[in-house]
PyMOL Python script that loads the backbone (N, CA, C, O; Angstrom):
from pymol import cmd

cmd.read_pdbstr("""\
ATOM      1  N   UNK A   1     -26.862  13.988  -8.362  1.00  0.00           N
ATOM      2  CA  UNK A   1     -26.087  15.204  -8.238  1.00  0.00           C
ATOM      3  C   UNK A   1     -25.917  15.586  -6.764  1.00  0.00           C
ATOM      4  O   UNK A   1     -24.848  15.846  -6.212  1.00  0.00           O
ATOM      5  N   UNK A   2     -26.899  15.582  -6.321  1.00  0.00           N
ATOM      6  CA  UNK A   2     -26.807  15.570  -4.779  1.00  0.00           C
ATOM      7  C   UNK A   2     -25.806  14.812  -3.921  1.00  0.00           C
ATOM      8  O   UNK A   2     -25.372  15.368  -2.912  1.00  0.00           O
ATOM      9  N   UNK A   3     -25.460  13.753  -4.201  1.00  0.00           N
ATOM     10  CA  UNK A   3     -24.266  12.657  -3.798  1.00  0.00           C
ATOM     11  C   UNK A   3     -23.202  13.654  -4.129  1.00  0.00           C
ATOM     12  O   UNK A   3     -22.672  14.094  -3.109  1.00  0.00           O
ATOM     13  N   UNK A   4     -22.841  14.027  -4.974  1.00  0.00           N
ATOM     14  CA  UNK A   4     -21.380  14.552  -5.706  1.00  0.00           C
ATOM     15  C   UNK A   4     -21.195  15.850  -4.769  1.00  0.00           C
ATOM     16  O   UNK A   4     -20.067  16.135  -4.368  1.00  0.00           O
ATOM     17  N   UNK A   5     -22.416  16.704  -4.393  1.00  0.00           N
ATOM     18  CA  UNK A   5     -22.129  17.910  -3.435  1.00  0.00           C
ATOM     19  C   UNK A   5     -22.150  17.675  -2.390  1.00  0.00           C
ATOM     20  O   UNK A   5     -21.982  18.705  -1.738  1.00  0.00           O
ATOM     21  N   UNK A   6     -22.321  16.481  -1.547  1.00  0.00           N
ATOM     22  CA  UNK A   6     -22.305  16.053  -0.223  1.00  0.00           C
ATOM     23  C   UNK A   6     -20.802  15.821  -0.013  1.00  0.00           C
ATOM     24  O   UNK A   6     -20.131  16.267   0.918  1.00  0.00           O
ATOM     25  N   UNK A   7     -20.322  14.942  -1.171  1.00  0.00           N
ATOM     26  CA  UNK A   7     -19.217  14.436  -1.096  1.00  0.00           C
ATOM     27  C   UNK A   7     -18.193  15.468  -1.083  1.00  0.00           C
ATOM     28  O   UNK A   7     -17.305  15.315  -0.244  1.00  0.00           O
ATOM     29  N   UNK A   8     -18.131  16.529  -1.869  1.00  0.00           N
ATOM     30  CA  UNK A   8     -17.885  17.895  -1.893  1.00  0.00           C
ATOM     31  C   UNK A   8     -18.174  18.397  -0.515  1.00  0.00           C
ATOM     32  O   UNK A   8     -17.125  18.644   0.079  1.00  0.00           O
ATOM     33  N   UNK A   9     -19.104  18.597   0.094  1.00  0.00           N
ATOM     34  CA  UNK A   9     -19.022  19.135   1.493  1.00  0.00           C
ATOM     35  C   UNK A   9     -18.070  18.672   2.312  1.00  0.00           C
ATOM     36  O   UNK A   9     -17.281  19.460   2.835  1.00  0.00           O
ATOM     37  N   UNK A  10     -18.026  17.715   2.474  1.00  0.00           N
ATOM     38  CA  UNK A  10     -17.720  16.485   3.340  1.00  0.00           C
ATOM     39  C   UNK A  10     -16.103  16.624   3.170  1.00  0.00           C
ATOM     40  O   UNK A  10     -15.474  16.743   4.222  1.00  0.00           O
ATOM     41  N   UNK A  11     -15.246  16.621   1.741  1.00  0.00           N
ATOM     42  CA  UNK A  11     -14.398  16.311   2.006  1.00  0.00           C
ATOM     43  C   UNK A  11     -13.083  18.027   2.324  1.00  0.00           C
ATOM     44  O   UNK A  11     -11.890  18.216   2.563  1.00  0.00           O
ATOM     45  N   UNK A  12     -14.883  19.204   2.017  1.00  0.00           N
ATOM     46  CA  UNK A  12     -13.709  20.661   2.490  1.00  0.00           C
ATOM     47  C   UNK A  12     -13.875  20.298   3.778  1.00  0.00           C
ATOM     48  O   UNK A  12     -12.733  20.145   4.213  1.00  0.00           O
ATOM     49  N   UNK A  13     -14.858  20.016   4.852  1.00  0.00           N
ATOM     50  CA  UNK A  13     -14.502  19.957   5.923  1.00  0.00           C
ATOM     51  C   UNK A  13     -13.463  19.515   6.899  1.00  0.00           C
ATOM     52  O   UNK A  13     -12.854  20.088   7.803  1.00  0.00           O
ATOM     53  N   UNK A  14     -13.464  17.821   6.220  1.00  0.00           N
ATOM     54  CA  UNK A  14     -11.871  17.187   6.042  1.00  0.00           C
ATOM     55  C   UNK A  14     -10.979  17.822   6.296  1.00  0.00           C
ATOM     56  O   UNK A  14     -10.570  17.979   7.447  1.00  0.00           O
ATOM     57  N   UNK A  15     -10.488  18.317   5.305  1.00  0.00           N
ATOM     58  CA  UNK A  15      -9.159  19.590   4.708  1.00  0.00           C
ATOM     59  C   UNK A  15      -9.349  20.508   5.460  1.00  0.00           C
ATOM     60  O   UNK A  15      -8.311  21.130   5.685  1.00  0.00           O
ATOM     61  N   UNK A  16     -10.552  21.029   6.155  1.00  0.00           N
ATOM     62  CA  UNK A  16     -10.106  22.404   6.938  1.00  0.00           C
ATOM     63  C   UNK A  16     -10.162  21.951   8.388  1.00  0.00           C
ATOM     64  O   UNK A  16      -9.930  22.838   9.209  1.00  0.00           O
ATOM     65  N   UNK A  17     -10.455  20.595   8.912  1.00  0.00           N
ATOM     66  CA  UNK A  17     -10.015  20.315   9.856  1.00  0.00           C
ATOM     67  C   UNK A  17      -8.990  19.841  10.296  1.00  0.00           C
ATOM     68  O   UNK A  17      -8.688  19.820  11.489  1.00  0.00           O
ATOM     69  N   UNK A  18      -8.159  19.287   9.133  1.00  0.00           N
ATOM     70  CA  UNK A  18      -6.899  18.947   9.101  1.00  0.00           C
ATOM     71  C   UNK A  18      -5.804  20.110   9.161  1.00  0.00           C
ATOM     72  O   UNK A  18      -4.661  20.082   9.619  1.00  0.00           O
ATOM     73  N   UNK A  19      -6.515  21.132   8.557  1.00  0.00           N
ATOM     74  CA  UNK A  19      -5.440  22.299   8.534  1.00  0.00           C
ATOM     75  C   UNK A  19      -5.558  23.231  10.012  1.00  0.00           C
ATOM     76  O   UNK A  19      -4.698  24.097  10.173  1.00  0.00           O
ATOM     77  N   UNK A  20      -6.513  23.068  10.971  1.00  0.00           N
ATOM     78  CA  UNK A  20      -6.483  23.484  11.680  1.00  0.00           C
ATOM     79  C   UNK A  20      -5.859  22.745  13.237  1.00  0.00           C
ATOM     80  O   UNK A  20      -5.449  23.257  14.278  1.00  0.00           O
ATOM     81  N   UNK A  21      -6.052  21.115  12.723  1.00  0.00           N
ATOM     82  CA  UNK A  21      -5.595  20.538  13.515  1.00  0.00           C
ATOM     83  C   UNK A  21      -6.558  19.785  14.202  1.00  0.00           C
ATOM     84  O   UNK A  21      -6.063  18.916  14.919  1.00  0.00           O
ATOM     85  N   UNK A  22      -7.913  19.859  14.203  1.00  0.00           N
ATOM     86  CA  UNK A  22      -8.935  19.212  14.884  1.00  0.00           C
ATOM     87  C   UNK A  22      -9.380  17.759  14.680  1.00  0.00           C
ATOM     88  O   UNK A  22     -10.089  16.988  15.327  1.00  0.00           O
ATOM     89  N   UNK A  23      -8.569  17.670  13.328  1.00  0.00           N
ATOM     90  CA  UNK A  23      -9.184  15.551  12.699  1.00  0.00           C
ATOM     91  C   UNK A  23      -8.848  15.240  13.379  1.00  0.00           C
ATOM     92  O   UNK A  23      -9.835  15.299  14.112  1.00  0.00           O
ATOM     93  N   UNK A  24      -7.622  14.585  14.334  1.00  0.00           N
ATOM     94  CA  UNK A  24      -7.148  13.755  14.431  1.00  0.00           C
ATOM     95  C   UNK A  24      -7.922  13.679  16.123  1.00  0.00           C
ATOM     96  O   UNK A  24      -8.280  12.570  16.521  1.00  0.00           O
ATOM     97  N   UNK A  25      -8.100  14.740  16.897  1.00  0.00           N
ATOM     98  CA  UNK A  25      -8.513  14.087  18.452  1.00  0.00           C
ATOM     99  C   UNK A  25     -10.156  13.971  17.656  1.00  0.00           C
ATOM    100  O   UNK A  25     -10.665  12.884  17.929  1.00  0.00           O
ATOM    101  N   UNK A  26     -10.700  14.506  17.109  1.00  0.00           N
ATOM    102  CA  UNK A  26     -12.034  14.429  16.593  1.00  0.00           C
ATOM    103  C   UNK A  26     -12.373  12.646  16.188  1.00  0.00           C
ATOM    104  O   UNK A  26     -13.368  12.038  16.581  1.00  0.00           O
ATOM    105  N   UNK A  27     -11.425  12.150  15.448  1.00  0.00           N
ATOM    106  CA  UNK A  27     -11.292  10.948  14.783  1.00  0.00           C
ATOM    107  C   UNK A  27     -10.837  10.028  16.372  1.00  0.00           C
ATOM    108  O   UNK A  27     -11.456   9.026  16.731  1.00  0.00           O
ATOM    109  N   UNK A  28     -10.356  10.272  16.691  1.00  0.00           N
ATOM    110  CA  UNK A  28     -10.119   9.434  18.323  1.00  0.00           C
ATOM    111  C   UNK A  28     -11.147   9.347  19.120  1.00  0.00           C
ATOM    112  O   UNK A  28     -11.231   8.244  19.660  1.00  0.00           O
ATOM    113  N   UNK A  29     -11.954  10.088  19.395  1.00  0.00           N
ATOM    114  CA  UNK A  29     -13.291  10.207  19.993  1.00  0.00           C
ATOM    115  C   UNK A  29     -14.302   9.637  19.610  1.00  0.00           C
ATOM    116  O   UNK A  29     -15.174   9.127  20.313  1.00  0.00           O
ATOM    117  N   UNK A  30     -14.201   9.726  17.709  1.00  0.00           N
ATOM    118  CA  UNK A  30     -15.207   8.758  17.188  1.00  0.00           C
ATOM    119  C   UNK A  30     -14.981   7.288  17.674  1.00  0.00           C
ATOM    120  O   UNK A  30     -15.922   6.606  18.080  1.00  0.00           O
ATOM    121  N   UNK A  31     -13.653   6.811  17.614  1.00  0.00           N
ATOM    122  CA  UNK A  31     -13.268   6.001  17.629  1.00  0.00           C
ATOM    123  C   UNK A  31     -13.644   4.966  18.892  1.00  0.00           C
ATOM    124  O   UNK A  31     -14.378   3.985  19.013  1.00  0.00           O
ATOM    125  N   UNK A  32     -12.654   5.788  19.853  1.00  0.00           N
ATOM    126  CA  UNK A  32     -13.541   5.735  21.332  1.00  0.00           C
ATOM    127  C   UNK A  32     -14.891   5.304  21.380  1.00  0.00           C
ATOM    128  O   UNK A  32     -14.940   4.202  21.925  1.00  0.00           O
ATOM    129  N   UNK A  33     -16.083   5.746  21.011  1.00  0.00           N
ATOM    130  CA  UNK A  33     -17.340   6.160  21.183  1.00  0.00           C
ATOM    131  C   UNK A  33     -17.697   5.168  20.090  1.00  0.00           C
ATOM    132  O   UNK A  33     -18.837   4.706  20.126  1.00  0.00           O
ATOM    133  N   UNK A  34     -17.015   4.845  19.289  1.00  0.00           N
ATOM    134  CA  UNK A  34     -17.684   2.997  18.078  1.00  0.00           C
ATOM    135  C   UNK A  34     -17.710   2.005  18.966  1.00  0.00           C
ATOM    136  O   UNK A  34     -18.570   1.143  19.146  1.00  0.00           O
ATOM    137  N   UNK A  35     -16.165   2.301  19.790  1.00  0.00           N
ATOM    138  CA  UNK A  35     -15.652   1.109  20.729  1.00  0.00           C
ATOM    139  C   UNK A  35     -14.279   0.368  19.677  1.00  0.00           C
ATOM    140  O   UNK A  35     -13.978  -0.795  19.949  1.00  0.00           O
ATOM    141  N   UNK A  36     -13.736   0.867  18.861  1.00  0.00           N
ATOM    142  CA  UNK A  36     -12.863   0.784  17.729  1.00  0.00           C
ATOM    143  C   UNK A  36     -11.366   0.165  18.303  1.00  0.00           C
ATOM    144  O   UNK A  36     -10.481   1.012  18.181  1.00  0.00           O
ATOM    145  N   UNK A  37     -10.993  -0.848  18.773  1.00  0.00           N
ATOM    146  CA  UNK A  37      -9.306  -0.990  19.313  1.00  0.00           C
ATOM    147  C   UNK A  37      -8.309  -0.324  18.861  1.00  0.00           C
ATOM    148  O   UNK A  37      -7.385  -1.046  18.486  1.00  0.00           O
ATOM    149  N   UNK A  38      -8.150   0.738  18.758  1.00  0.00           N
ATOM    150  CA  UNK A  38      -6.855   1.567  18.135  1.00  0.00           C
ATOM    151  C   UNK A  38      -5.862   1.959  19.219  1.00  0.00           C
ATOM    152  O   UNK A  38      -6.183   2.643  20.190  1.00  0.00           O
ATOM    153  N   UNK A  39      -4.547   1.453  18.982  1.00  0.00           N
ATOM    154  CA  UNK A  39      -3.550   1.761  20.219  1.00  0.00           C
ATOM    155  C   UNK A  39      -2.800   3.020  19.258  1.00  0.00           C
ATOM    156  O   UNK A  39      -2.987   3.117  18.045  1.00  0.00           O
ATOM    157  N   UNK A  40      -2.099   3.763  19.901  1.00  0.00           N
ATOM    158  CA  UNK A  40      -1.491   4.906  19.582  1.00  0.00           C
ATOM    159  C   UNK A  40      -0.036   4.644  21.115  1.00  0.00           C
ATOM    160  O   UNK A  40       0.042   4.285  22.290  1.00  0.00           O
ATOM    161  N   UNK A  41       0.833   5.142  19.960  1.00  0.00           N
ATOM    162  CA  UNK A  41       1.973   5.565  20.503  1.00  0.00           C
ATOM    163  C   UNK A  41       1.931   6.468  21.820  1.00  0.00           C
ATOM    164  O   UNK A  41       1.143   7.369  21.533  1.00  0.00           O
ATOM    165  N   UNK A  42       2.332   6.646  22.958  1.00  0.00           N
ATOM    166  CA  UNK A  42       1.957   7.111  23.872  1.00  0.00           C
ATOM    167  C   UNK A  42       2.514   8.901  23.699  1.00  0.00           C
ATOM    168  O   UNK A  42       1.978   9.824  24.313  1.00  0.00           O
ATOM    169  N   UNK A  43       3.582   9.049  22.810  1.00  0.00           N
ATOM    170  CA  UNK A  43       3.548  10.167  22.195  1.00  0.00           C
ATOM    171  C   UNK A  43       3.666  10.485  20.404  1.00  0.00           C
ATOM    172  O   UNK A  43       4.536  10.096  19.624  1.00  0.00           O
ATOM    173  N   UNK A  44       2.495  11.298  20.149  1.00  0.00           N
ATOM    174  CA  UNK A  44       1.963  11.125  18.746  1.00  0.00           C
ATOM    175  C   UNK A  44       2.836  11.445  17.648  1.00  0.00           C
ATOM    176  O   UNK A  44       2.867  11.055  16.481  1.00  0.00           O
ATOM    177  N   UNK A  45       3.798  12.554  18.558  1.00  0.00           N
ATOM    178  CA  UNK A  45       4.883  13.430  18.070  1.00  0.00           C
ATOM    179  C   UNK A  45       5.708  13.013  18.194  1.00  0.00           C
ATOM    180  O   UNK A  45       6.512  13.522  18.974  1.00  0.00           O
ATOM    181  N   UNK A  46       6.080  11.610  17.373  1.00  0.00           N
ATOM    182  CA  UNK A  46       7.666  11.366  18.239  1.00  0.00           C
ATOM    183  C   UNK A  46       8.406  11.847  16.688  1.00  0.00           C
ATOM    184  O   UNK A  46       7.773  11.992  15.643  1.00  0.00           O
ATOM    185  N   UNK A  47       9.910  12.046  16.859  1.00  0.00           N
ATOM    186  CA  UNK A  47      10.528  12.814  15.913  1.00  0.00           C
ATOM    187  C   UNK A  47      11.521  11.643  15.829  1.00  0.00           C
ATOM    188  O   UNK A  47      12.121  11.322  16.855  1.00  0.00           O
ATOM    189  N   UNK A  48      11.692  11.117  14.912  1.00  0.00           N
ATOM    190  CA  UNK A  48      12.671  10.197  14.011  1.00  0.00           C
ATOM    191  C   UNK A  48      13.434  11.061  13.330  1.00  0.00           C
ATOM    192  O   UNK A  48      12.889  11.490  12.312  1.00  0.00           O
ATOM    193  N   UNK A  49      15.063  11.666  13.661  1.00  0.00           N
ATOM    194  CA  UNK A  49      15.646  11.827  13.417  1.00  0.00           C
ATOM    195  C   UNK A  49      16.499  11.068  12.228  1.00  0.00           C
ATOM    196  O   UNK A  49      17.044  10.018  12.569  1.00  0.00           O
ATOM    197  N   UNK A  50      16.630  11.411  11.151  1.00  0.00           N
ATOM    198  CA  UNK A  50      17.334  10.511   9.787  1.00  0.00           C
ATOM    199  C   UNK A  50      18.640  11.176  10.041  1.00  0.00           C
ATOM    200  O   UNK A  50      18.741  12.247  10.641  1.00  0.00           O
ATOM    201  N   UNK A  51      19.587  10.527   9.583  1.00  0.00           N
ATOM    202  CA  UNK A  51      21.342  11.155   9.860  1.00  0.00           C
ATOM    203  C   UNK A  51      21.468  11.413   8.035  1.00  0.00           C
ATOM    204  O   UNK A  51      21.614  12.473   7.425  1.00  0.00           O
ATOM    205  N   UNK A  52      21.382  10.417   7.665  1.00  0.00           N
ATOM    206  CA  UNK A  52      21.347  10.218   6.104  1.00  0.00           C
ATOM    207  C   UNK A  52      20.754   9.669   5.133  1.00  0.00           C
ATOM    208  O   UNK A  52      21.265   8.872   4.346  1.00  0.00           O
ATOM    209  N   UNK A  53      19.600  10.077   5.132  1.00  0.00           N
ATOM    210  CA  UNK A  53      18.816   8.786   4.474  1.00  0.00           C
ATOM    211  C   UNK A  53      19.123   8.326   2.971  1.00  0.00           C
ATOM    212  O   UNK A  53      18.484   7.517   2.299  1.00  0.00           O
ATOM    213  N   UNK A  54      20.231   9.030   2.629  1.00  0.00           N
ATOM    214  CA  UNK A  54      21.054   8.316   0.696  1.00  0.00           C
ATOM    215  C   UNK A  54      22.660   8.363   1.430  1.00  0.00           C
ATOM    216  O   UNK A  54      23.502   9.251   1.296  1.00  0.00           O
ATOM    217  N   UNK A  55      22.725   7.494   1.984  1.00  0.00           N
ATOM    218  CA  UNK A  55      24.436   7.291   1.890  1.00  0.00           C
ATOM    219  C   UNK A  55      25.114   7.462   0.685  1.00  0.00           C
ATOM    220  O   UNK A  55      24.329   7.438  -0.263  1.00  0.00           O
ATOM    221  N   UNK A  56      25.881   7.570   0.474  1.00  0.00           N
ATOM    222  CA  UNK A  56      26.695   7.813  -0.658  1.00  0.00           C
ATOM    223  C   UNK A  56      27.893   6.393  -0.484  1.00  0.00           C
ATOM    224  O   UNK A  56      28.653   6.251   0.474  1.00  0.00           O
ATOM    225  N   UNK A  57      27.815   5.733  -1.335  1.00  0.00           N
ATOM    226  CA  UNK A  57      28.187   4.161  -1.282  1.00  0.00           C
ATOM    227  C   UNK A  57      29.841   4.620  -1.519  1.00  0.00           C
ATOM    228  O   UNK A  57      30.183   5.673  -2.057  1.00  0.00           O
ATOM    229  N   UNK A  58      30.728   3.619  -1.011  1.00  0.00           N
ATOM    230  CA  UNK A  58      32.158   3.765  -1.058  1.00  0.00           C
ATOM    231  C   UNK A  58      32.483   3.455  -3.017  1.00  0.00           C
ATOM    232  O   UNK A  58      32.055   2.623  -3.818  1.00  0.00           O
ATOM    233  N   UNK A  59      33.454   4.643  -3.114  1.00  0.00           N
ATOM    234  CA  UNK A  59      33.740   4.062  -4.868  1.00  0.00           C
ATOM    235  C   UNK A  59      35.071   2.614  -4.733  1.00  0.00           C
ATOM    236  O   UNK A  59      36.072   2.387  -4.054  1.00  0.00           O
ATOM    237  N   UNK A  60      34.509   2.124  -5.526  1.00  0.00           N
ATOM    238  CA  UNK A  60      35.943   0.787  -5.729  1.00  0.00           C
ATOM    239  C   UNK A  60      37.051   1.450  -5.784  1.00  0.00           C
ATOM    240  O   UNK A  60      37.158   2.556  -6.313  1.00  0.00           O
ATOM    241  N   UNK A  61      38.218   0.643  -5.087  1.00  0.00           N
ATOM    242  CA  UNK A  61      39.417   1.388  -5.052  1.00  0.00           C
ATOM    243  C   UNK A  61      39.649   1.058  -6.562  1.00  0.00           C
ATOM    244  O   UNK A  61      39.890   2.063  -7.231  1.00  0.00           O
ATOM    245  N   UNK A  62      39.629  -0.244  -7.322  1.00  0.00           N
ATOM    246  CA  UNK A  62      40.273  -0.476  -8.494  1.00  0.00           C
ATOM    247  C   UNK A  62      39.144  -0.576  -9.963  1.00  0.00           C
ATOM    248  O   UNK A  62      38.179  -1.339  -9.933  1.00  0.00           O
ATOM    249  N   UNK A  63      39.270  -0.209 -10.475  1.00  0.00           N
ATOM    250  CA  UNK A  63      38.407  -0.629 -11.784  1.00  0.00           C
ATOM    251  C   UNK A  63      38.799  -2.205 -12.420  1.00  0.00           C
ATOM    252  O   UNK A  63      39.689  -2.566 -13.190  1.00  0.00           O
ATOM    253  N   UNK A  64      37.866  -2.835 -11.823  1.00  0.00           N
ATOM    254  CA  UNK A  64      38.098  -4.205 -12.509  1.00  0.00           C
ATOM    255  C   UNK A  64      38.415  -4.717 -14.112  1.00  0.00           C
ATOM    256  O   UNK A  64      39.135  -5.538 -14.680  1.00  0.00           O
ATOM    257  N   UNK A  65      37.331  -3.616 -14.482  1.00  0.00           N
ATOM    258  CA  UNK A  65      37.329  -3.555 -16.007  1.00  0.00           C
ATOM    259  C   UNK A  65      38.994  -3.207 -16.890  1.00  0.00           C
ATOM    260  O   UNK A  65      39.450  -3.856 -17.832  1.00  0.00           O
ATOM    261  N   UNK A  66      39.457  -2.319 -16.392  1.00  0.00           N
ATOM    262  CA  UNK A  66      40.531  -1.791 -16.903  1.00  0.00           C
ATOM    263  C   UNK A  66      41.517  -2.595 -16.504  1.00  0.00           C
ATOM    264  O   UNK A  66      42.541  -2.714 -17.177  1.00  0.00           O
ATOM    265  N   UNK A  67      41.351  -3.155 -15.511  1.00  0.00           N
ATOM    266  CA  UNK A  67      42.586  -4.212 -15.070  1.00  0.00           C
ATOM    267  C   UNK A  67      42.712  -5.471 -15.794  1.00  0.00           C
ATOM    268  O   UNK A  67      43.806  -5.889 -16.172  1.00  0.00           O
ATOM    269  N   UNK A  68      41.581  -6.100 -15.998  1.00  0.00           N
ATOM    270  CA  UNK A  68      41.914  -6.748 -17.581  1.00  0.00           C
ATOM    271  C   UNK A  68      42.428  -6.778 -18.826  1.00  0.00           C
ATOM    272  O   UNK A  68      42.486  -7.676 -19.666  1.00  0.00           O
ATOM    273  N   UNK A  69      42.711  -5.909 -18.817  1.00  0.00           N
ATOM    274  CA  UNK A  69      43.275  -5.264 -20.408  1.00  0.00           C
ATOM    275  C   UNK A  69      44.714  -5.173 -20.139  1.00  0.00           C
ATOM    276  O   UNK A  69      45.481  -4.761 -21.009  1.00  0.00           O
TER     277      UNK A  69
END
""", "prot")
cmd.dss("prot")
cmd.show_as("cartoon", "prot")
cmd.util.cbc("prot")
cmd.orient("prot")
């Protein structure tokens, strides 16, 4: 039972460090400090702009189907 409330501790801390913003240089430092090779983008924030990400496909000029008949 003890396992299950650790794990429980462990993972509000997670979540409220994430919501505050602190995992991620926290998790870099660990990282750092294992000796861990992790390269990172030189900016973390980069913004990928999407124009359209569902194009809307061209309709057939002709209905093939009906042109058979």
């Amino acid at each position: 039972m003890t396992w299950f409330y650790l794990h429980c501790v462990i993972a509000i801390v997670i979540v409220i460090a994430d919501a505050r913003g602190t995992l991620e240089p926290t998790v870099k430092k660990l990282e750092q400090k294992f000796g861990i090779p992790v390269y990172y983008a030189p900016n973390d924030s980069m913004e990928v702009e999407i124009s359209d990400p569902y194009p809307i496909q061209d309709a057939p000029e002709q209905d093939t189907f009906n042109n058979r008949r």
